[in-house]
C-alpha positions as CSV (number, residue, x, y, z in Angstrom):
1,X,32.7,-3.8,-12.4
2,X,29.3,-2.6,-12.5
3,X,26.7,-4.3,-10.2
4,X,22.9,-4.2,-9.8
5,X,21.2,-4.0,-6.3
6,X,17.3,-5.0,-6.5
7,X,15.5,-3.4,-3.3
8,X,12.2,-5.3,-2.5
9,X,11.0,-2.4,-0.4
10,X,7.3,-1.5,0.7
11,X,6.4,0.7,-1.6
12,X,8.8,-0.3,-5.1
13,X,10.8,-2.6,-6.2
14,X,14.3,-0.8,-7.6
15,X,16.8,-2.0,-9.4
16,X,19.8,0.5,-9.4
17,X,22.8,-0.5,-11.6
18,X,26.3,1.3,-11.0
19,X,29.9,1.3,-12.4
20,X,31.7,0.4,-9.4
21,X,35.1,-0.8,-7.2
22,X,37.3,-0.4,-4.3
23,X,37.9,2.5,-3.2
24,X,35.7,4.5,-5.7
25,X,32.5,6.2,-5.5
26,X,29.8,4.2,-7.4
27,X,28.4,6.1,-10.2
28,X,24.8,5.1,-11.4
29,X,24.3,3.7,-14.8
30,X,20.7,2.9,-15.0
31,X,17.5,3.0,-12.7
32,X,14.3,0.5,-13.0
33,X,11.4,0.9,-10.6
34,X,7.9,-0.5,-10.7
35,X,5.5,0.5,-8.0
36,X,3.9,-2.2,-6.2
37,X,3.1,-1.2,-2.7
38,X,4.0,-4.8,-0.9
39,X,2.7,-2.7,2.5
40,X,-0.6,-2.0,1.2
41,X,-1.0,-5.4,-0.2
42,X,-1.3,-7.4,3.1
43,X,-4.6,-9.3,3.7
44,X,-6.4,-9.2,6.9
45,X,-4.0,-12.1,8.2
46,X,-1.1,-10.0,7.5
47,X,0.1,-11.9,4.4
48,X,1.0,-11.2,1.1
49,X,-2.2,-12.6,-1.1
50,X,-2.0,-14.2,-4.4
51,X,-1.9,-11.4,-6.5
52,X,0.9,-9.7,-4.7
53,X,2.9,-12.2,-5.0
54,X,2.0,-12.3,-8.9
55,X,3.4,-9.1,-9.3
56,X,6.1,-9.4,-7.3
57,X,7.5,-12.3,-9.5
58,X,6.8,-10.8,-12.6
59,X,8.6,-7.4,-11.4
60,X,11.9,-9.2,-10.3
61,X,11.6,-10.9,-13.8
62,X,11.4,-7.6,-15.7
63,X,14.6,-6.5,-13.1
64,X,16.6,-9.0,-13.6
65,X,15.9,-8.6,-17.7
66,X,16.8,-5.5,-17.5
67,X,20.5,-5.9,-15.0
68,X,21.0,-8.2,-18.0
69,X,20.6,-5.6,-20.4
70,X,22.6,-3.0,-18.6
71,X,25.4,-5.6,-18.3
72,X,25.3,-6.4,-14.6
73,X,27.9,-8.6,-13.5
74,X,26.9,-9.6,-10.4
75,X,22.9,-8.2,-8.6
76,X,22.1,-8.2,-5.3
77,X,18.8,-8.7,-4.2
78,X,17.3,-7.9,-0.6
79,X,14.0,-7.3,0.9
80,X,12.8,-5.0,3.5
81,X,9.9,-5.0,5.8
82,X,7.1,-5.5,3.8
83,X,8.6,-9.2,2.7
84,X,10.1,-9.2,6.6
85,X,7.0,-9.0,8.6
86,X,4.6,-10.8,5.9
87,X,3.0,-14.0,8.0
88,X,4.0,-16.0,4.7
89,X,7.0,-14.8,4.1
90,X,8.4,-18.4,3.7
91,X,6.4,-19.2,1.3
92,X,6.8,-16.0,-0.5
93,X,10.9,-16.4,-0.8
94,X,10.6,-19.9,-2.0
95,X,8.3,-19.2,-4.7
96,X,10.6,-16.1,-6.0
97,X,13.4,-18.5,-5.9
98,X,11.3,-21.3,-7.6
99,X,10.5,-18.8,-10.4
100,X,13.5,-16.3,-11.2
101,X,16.2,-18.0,-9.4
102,X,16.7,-15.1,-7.1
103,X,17.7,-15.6,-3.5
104,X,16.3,-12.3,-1.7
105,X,18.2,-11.6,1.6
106,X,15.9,-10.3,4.0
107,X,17.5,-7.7,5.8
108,X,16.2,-7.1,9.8
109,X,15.1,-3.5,11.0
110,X,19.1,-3.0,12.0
111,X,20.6,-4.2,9.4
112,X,18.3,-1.7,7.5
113,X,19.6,1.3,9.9
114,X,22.7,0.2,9.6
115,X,23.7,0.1,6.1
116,X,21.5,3.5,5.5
117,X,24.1,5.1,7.9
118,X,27.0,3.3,6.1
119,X,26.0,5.2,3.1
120,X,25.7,8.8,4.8
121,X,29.0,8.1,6.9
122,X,30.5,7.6,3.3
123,X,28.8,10.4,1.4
124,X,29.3,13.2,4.2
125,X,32.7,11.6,5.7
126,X,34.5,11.9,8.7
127,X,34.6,16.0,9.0
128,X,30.7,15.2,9.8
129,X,31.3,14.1,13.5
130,X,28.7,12.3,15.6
131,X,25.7,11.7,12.9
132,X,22.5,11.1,13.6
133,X,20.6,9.4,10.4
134,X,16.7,9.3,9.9
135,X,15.3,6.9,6.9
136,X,11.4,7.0,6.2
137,X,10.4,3.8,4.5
138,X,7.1,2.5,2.7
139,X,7.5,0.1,5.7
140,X,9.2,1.2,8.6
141,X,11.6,4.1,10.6
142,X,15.1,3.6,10.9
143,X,17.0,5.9,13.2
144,X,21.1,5.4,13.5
145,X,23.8,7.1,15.6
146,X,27.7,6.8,15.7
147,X,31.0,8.3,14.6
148,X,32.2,5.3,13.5
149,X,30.7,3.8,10.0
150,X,29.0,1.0,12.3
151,X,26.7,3.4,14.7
152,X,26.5,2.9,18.2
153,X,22.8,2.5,18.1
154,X,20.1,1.8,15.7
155,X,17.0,0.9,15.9
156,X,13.9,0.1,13.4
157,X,10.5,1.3,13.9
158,X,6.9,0.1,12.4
159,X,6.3,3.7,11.2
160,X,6.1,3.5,7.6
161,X,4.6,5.8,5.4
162,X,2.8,3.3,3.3
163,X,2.0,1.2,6.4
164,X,0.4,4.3,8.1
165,X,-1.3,5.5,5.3
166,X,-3.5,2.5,5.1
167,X,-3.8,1.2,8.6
168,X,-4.8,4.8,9.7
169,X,-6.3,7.2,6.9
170,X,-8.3,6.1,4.9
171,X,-10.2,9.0,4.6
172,X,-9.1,11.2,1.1
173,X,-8.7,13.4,2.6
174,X,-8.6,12.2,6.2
175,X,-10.7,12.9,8.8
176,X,-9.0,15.3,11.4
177,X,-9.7,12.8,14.3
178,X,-7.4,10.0,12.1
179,X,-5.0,12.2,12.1
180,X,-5.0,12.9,15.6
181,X,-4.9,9.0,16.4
182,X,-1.9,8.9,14.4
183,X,0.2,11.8,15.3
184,X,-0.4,10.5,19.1
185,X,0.3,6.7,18.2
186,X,3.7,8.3,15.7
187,X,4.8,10.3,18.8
188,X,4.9,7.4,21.6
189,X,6.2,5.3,19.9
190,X,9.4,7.4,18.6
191,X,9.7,8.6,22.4
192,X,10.2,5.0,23.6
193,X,13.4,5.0,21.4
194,X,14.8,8.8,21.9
195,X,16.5,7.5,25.2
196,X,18.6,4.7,23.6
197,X,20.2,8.2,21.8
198,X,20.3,11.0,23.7
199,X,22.5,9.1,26.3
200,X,24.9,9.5,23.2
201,X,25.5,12.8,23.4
202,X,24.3,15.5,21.0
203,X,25.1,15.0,17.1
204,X,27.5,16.7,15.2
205,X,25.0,16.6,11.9
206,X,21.8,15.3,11.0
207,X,21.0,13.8,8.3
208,X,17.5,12.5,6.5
209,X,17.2,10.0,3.6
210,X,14.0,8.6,1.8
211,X,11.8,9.5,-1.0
212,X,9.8,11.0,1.6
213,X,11.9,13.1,3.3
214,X,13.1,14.6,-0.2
215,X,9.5,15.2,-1.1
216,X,8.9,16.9,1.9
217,X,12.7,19.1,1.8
218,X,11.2,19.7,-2.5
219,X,7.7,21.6,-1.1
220,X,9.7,23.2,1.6
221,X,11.7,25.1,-0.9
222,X,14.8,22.7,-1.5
223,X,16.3,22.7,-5.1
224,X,15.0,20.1,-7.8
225,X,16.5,16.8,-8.4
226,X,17.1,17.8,-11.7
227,X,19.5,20.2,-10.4
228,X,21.7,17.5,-9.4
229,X,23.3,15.3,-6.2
230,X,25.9,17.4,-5.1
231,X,23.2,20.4,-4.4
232,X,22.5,20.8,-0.6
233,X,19.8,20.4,0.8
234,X,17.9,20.9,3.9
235,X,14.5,20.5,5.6
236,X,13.3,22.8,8.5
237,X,11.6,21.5,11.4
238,X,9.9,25.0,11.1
239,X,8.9,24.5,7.6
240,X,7.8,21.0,8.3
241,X,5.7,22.0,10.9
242,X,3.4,24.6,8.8
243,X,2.9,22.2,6.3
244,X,1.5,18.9,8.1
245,X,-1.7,20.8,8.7
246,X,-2.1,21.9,5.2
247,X,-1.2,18.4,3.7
248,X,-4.0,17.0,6.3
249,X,-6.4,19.2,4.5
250,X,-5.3,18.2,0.8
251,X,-6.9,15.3,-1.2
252,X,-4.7,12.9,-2.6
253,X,-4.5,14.3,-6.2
254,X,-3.9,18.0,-4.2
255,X,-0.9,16.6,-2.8
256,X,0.2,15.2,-5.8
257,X,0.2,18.6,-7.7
258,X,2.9,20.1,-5.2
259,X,6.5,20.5,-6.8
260,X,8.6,17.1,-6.7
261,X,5.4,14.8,-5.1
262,X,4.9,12.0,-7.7
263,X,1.7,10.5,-8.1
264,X,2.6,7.1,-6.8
265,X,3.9,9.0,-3.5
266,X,0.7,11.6,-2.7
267,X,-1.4,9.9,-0.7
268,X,1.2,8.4,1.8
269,X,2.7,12.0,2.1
270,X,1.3,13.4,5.2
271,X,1.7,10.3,7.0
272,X,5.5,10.3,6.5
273,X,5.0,14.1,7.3
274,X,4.1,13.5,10.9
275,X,6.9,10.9,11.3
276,X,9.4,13.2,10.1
277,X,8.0,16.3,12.0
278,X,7.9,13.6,15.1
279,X,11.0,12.5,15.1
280,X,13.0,16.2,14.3
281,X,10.8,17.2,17.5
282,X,11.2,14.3,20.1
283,X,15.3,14.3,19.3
284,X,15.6,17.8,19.2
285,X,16.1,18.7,15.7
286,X,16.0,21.9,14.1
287,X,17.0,20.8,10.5
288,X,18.3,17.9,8.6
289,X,20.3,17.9,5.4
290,X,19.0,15.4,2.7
291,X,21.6,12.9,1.6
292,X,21.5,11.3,-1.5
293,X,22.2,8.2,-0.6
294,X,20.5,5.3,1.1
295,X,20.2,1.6,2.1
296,X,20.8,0.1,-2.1
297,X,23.9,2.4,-1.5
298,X,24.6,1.1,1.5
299,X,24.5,-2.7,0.6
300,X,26.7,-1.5,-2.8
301,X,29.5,0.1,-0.2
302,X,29.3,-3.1,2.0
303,X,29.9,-5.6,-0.9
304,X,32.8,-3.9,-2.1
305,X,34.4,-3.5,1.0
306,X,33.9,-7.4,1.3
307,X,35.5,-7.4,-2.5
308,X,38.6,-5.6,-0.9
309,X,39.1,-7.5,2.1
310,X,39.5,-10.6,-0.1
C-alpha cells in the first residue's frame, strides 16, 4: 500500500509518501516540505500567533493535495514539540481540524525518542547490540537506549536547534558571550540526563539522526546525499569539536555556503553544533554513524506492525 506521514515538526512540515507493507522495507515515493519554523513563531506568551497558524493550515492543505496526488491510501499526521509545548495548542489542533479535516496526533518527548529508535533498531538491526540514539530537532533533544526495539530509556530534552537559535543568538553572527551562555546552559542540562544511561552499561553503537546532525557529518567530510542511503556515514567528535568555533565566527549566509548546509538550515547550525558536540562529550562518545532514518520512519514501521498484528 503506499502511505503518507505528515511531520508537523519545529522547523518544516514534511510530507513523506512510501510504497509499503509487512515485513518490507518502505521505499519512498515522493517528498513535500515547506519551511515554516513553528519554533521561531512563538509570541512572547509562548503561543502560536495568528499568522502561524495561517500558514500552518494552508501548508497541511498543500500536503494533503499533494498525498492525494501521489495516491496515498491512508496519511498519518503528527506533531512534535513546537505544536506540543504551544500555550494554545488547543486551539491550534481544533482549528486544523476545523479547516483540512486532519486530526494531528501530538506525540510527547518519549514517544518522539521512542519511535526515532524504532527506526535505527530497524535500519541497523539486531548485529548492532546495545544502541544508543541521538535526534536533534528544530524543537527538542531526544536521546534513546536499549537492545530491544522499545529502549530501556529515553528521554526528551528542550534543546532544539531552532529553539536555541532564537532564544539565545540573536546576534548574526553571535556574540562570543551568547555563545558561552549557551554552551553552559546546553551542557547542564544534558548532564542531568547522562545518569539515567550510563547505569545501562556502555553501547554497542551509536547512532545520530536529524537534518542537523547530517549537516554537520556533510562539512566534516561525510559523502553527499546524492551519493545515496546505503553510504556510511560518520561524524567525529574530534571533527565536531574544531568546527563549533569556526561556525560561531561565520554569518548566517557563511554557514550556508558550506557543502550540504541549506539556506533554510544556516543560521540554526551552530546551535545544534554545540548540542551535538555536548551530548558526544557528556556520554562519552567518540563518533556516531548517521542513520537515514528517523521519527516519520518510525511512525511508518509502527503502523505497519499494528497492520500485521490485526
Amino acid at each position: 500500500m503506499r502511505l503518507g506521514v505528515l511531520d508537523v515538526g519545529s522547523n518544516t512540515v514534511h510530507l513523506l509518501v512510501v510504497d509499503a507493507h509487512p515485513g518490507a522495507c518502505p521505499l519512498p515515493a515522493h517528498s513535500h516540505k515547506a519551511e515554516l519554523r513553528l519554533a521561531q513563531l512563538l509570541d512572547d506568551d509562548g503561543a502560536i500567533g495568528p499568522h502561524g497558524v495561517d500558514r500552518l493550515v494552508s501548508v497541511i492543505k498543500e500536503a494533503l493535495q499533494a498525498a492525494e496526488d501521489k495516491g496515498a491510501e491512508e496519511v498519518l499526521p503528527f506533531a512534535t514539540s513546537a505544536v506540543r509545548e504551544a500555550r494554545n495548542a488547543d486551539d491550534v489542533l481544533d482549528r486544523v481540524r476545523a479547516e483540512t479535516g486532519v486530526e494531528l496526533q501530538v506525540l510527547t518527548g518519549s514517544e518522539e525518542a521512542r519511535l526515532t529508535f524504532l527506526a535505527a533498531r530497524r535500519w541497523f538491526g539486531w548485529s548492532a547490540g546495545k544502541l544508543l540514539v541521538l535526534d536533534i530537532g528544530g524543537g527538542s533533544l531526544e536521546v534513546a537506549y536499549g537492545i530491544d526495539e522499545e529502549p530501556d530509556a529515553a528521554a526528551s530534552l528542550p534543546l532544539g536547534a531552532g529553539r536555541l537559535t532564537a532564544g539565545w543568538l540573536p546576534g548574526d553572527p553571535p556574540d562570543p558571550e551568547d555563545v558561552r551562555s549557551l554552551r553552559r546552559h546546553v551542557r547542564t542540562e544534558i548532564a542531568r540526563t547522562v545518569g539515567e544511561f550510563s547505569r545501562l552499561g556502555t553501547p554497542d553503537h551509536v547512532v545520530a539522526t536529524s537534518k542537523t546532525f547530517k549537516q554537520l557529518a556533510r562539512i566534516a567530510g561525510a559523502a553527499r546525499s546524492a551519493e545515496g542511503l546505503y553510504v556510511q556515514r560518520e561524524l567525529k567528535r574530534e571533527s565536531l569539536e574544531g568546527w563549533v568555533p569556526r561556525l560561531a565566527a561565520m554569518t548566517e549566509q557563511e554557514r550556508a555556503e558550506l557543502p550540504g548546509v541549506s539556506e533554510g538550515r544556516a543560521g540554526q547550525l551552530l546551535a545544534g553544533a554545540l548540542v551535538a558536540e555536548a551530548a558526544m562529550d557528556l556520554f562519552g562518545v567518540e563518533r556516531v554513524e548517521i542513520c537515514p532514518w528517523a521519527l516519520r520512519e518510525g511512525v511508518i514501521l509502527r503502523r505497519l506492525d499494528h497492520m500485521e498484528s490485526l
